[in-house]
ROBALUM-363340 format. One record per residue (C-alpha): residue in one letter; residue number from 1; x, y, z. Coordinates in pm, 1 decimal, padded with zeros to 6 digits. Layout:
BEGIN
   rest    nr       east      north         up
      a   NUM          X          Y          Z
...
***
This chain:
BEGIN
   rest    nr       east      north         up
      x     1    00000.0    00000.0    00000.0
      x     2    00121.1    00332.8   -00103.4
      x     3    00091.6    00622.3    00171.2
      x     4    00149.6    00996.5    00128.9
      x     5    00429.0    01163.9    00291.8
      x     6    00386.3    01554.7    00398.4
      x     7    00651.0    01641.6    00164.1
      x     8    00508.7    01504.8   -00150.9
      x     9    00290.5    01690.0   -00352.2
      x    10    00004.8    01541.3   -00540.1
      x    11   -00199.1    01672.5   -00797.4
      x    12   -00536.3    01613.9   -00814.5
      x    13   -00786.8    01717.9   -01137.5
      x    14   -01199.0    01784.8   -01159.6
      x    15   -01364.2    01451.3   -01258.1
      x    16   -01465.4    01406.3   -01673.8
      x    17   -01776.7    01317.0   -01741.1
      x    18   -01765.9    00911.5   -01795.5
      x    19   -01832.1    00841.5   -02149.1
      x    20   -01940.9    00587.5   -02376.6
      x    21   -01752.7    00387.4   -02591.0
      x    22   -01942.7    00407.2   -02867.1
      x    23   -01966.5    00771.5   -02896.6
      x    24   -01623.8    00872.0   -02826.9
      x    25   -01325.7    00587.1   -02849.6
      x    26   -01301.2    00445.3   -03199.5
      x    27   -01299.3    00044.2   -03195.6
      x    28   -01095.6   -00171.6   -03462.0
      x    29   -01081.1   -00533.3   -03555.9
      x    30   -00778.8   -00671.7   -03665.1
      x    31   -00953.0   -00930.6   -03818.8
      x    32   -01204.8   -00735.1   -04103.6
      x    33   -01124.3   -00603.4   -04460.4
      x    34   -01185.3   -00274.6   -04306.8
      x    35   -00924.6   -00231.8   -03998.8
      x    36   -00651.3   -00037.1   -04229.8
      x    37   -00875.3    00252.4   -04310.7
      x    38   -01008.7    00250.1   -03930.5
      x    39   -00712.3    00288.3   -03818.1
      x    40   -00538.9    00554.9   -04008.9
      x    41   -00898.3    00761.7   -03905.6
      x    42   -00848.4    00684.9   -03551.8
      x    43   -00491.8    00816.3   -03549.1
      x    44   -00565.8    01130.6   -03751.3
      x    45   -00865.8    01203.1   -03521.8
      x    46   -00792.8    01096.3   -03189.3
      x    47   -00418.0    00934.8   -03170.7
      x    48   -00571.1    00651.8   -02974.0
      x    49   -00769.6    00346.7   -03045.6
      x    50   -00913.9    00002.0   -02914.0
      x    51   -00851.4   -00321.9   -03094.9
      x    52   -01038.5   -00656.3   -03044.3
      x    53   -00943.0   -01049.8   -03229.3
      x    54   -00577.3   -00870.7   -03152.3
      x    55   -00410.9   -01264.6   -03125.1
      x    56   -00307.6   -01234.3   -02776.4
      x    57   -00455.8   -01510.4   -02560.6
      x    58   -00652.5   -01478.8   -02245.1
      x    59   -00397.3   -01707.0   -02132.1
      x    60   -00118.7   -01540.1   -02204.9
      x    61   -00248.6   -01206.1   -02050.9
      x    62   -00389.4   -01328.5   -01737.6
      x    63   -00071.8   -01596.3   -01662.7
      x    64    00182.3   -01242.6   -01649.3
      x    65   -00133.0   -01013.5   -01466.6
      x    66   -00070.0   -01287.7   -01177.3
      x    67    00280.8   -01288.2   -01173.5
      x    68    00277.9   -00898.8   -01142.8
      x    69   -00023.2   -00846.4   -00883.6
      x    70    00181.4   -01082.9   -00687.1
      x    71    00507.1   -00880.6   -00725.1
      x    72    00303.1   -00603.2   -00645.8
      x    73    00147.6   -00783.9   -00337.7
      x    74    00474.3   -00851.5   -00180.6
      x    75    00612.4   -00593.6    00149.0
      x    76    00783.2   -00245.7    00002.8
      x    77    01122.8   -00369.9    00150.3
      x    78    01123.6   -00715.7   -00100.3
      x    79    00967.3   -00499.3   -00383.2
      x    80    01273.5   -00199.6   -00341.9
      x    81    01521.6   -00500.5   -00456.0
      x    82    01458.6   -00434.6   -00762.5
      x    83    01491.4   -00124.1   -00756.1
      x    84    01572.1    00188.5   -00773.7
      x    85    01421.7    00254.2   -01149.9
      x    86    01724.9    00433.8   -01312.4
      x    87    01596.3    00342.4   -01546.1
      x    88    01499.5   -00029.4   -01506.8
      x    89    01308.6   -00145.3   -01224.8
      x    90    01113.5   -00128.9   -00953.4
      x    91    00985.6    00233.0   -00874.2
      x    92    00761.2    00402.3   -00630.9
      x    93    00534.4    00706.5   -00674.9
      x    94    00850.6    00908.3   -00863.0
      x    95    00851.4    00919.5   -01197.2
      x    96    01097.1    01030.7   -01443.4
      x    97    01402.3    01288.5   -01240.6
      x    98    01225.9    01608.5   -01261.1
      x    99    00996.9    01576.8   -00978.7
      x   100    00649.7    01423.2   -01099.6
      x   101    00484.0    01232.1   -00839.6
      x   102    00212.0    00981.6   -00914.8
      x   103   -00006.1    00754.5   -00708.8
      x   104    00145.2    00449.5   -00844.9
      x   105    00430.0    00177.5   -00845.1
      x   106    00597.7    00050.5   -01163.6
      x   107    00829.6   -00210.1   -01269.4
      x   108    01006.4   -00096.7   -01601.8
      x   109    01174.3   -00333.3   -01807.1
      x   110    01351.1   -00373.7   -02161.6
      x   111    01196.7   -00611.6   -02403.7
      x   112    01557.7   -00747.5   -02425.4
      x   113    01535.0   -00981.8   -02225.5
      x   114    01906.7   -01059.8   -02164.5
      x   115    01930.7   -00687.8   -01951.6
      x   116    01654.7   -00794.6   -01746.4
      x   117    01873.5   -01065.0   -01513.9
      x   118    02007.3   -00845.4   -01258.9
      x   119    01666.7   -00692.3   -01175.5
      x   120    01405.2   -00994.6   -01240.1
      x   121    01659.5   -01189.1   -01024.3
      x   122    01610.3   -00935.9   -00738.1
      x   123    01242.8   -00863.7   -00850.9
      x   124    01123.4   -01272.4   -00852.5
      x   125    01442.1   -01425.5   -00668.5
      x   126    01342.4   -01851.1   -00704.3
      x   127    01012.8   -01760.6   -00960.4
      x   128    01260.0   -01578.4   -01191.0
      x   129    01257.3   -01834.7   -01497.9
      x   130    00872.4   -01885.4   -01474.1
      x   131    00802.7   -01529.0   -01478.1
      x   132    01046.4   -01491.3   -01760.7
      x   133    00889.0   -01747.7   -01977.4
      x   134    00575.3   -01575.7   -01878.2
      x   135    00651.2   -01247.2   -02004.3
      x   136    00822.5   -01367.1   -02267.0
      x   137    00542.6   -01566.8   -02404.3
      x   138    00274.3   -01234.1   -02353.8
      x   139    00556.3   -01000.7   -02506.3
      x   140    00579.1   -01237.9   -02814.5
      x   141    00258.6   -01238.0   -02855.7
      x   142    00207.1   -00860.3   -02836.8
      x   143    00513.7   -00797.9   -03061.2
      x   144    00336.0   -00964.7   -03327.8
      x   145    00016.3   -00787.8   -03268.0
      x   146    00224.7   -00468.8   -03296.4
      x   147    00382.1   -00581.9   -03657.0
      x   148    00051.1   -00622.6   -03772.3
      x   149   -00080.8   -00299.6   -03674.0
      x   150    00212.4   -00097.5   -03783.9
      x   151    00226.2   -00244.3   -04116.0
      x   152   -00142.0   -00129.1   -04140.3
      x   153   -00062.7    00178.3   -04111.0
      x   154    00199.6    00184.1   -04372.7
      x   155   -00113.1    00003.9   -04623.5
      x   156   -00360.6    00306.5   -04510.0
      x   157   -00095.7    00545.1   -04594.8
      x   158   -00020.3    00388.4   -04894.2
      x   159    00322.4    00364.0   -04838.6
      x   160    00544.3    00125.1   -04953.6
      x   161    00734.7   -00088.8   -04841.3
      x   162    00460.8   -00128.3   -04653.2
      x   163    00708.5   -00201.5   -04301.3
      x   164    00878.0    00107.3   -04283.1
      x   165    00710.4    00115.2   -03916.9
      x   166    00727.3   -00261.1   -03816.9
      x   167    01102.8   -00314.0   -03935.5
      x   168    01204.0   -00047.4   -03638.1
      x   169    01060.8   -00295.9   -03351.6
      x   170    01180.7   -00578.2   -03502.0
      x   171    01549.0   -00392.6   -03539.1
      x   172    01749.0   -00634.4   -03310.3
      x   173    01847.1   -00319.7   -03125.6
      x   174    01530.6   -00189.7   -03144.8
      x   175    01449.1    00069.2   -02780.9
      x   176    01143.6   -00116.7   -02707.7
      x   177    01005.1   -00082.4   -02359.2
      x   178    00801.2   -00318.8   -02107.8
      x   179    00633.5   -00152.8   -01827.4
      x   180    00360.5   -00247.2   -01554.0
      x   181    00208.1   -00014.8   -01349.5
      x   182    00035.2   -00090.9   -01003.5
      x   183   -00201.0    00175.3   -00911.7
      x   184   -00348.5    00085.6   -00496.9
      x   185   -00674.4    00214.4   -00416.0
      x   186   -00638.1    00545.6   -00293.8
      x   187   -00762.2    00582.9    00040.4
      x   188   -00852.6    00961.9    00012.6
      x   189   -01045.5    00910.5   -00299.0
      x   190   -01375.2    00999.1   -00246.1
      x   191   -01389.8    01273.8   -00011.3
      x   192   -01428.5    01506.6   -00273.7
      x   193   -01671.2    01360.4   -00538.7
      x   194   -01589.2    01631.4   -00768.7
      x   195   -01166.3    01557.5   -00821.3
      x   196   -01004.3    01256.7   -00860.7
      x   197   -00567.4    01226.6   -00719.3
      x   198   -00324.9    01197.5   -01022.3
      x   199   -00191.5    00823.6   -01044.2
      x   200    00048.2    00902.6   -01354.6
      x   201    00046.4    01268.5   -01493.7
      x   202   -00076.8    01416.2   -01793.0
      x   203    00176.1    01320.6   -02131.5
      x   204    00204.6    01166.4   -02441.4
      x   205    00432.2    00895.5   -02494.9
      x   206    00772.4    00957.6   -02700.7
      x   207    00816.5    00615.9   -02903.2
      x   208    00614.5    00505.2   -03192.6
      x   209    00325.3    00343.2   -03059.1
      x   210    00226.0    00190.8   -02735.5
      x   211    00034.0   -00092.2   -02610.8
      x   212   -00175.2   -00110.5   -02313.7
      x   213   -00424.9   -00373.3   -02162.5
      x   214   -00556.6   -00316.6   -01780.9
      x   215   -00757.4   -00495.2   -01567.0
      x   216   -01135.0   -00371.3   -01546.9
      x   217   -01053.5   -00136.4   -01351.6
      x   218   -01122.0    00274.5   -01452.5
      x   219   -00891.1    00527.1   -01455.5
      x   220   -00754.0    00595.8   -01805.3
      x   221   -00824.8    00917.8   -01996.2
      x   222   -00724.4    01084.6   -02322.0
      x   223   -00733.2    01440.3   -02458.2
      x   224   -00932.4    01533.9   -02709.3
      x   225   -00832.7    01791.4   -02995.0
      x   226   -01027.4    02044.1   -02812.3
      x   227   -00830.9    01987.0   -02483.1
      x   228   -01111.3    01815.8   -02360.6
      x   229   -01060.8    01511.4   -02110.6
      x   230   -01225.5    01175.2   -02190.4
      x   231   -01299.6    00827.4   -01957.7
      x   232   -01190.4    00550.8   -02122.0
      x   233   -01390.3    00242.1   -02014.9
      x   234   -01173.0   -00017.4   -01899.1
      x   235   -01167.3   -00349.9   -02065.4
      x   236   -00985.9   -00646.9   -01942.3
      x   237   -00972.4   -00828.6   -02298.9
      x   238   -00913.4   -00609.2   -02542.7
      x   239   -00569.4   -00339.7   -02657.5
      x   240   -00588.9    00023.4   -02642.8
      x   241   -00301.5    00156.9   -02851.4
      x   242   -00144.7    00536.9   -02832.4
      x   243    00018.0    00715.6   -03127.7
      x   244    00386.3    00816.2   -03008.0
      x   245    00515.7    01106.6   -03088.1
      x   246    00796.0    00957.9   -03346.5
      x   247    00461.7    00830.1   -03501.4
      x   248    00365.2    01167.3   -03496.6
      x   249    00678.8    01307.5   -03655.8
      x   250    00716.3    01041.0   -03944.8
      x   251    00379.9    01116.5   -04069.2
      x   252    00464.7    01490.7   -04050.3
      x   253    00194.4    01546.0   -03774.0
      x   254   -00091.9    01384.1   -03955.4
      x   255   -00090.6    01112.1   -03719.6
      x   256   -00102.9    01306.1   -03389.2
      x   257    00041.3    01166.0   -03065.5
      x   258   -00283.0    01137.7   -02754.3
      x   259   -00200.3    01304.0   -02443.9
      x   260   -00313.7    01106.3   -02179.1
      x   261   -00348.6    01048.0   -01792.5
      x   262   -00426.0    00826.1   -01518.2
      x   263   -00663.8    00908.2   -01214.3
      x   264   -00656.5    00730.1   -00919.7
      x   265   -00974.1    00488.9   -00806.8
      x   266   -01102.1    00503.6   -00445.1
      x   267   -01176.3    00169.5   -00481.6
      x   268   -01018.8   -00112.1   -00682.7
      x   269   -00619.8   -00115.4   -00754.5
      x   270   -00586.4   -00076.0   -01126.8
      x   271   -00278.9   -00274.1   -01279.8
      x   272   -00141.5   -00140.4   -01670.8
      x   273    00074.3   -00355.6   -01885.4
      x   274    00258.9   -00120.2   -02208.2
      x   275    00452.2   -00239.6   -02441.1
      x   276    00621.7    00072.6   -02581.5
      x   277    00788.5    00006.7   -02966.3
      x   278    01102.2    00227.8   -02942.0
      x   279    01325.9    00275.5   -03262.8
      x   280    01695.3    00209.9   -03217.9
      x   281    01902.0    00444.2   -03110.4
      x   282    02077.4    00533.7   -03402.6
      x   283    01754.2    00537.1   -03617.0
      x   284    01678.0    00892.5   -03779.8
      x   285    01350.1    00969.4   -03746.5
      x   286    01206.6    01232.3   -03985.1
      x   287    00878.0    01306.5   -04230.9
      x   288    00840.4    01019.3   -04457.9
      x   289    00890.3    01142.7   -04795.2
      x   290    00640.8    00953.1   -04934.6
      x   291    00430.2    01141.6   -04732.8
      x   292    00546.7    01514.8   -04796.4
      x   293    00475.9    01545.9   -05179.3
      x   294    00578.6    01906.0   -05179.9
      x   295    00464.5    01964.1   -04849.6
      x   296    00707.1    02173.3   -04602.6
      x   297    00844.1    01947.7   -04338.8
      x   298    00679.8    02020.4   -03980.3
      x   299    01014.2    01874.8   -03801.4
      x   300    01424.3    01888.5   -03800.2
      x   301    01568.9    01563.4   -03844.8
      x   302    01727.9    01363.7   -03542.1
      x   303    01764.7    01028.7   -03425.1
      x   304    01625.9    00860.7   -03185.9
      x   305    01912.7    00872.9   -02904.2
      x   306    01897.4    01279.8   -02948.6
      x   307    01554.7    01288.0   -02890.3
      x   308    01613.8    01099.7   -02544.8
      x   309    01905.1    01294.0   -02466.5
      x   310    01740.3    01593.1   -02515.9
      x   311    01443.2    01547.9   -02289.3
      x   312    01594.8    01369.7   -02020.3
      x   313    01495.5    01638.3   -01793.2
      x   314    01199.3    01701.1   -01911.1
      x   315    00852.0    01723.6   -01701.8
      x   316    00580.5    01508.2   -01783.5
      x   317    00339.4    01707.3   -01915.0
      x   318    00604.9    01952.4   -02130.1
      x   319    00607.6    01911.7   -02548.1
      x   320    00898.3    01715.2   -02576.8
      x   321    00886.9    01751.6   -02999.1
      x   322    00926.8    02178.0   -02931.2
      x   323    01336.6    02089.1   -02926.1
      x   324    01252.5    01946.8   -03298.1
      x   325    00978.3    02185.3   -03468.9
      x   326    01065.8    02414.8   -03747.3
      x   327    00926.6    02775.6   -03675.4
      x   328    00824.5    02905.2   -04007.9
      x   329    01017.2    03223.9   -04107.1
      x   330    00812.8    03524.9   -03943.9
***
């Protein structure tokens, strides 16, 4: 159980109106004639969409949930062995090093499995090798979902070859992220009907897409183009995926990257799993030119490890892609 110290400052934001999927969060399946198209509208519109018959068992996804509520179950003082998160690991209501605070606990890891050792060893100590052929087995699984969506996107673009996107997570040094967060009830939730604590802060996310499942529990919300805030309703089965902003960049801003936020629930722990498909570090990443066709390019060029570099420091909610705009000659 988290608990709030007198130093730490937590933000807390007025309660969205919950809304209904239909209306608001646009739904695609990965299975129909039709998913390209509904995709490519999804990420111009909203930079965010849900995806059912994704490929990824039940099994799969509910054999690593159980491994990580149970790392999450265990005392602070077995959990901290696997930490501190700098940047893989176990962390604990800080995020990032520029002082956001979030009512939450994470374990971040690579998808490379072999840098993983040192911390899943301290993390799972005897269960090590079955979580590790659990994760593996769910990340697998999700990699290939990921392939499939990202070469999609290259079809509804008409680009060609059509795994421009998809070739940079299966890059074997490829800056692809695992992360689970562990949000506790929040014992304070609820005193105030109308505002709802921060459990992760307001941002978008920097790599080309991301890949998120949760447990039916609420607490995700996304930004609409008007700056509007949106409920997502949670659902246990199915993918929610977030345009990054390299996405956003590659397309020249067509595809937009979804800012997005986590509230904390008064009643029910919520537990995230992301898979976040990172380029490699040495990857430039730039406007397609397929795309441009005599359009002015919205970005500088840089590569992927400038782009981390440059934001280390960075707050959560800042525009990490104002280092790489081009302002247009006043």
């Amino acid at each position: 159980m988290l608990s709030k110290s007198p130093t730490e400052q937590y933000t807390y934001v007025m309660n969205c109106k919950q809304t209904t999927f239909s209306s608001e969060i646009p739904l695609v399946d990965l299975s129909k004639p039709d998913a390209k198209s509904l995709i490519v509208n999804a990420c111009e519109e909203f930079g965010f969409f849900k995806v059912i018959n994704h490929g990824v068992s039940m099994e799969a996804i509910s054999k690593l949930e159980s491994e990580a509520m149970n790392f999450f179950s265990l005392p602070l003082i077995e959990k901290e062995k696997a930490g501190p998160a700098y940047p893989f690991g176990y962390g604990n209501k800080s995020i990032g090093h520029s002082g956001d605070v979030g009512w939450l606990e994470y374990l971040l890891l690579t998808t490379n499995q072999e840098y993983n050792s040192p911390t899943l060893s301290s993390a799972f100590g005897q269960n090590t090798e079955k979580f590790r052929t659990v994760l593996d087995d769910y990340m697998c699984a999700v990699r290939k979902m990921a392939c499939e969506i990202l070469d999609f996107m290259a079809e509804g673009l008409n680009i060609q070859p059509n795994n421009v996107f998809s070739k940079l997570l299966m890059d074997k040094d490829s800056d692809s992220l695992f992360r689970m967060n562990h949000y506790p009830a929040c014992p304070e939730q609820g005193e105030d009907d109308d505002e709802n604590m921060i459990g992760f802060g307001e941002h978008t996310d920097p790599q080309i897409i991301s890949l998120l499942r949760s447990n039916n529990t609420s607490g995700l919300q996304i930004s609409l183009r008007d700056g509007s805030w949106i409920s997502v309703p949670p659902d246990h089965s199915s993918f929610f995926i977030n345009v990054g902003d390299s996405l956003q960049v590659m397309t020249n801003g067509r595809f937009r990257s979804v800012r997005h936020r986590v509230v904390a629930n008064g009643l029910k722990s919520r537990l995230s799993m992301i898979y976040f498909v990172g380029p490699p570090l040495s990857e430039k990443i730039a406007p397609l030119p397929s795309l441009m066709k005599g359009k002015e390019s919205l970005y500088k060029e840089f590569t992927w490890f400038e782009y981390k570099n440059s934001n280390y420091g960075s707050r959560l909610a800042d525009n990490r892609l104002g280092h790489f705009e081009r302002i247009a000659a006043s």
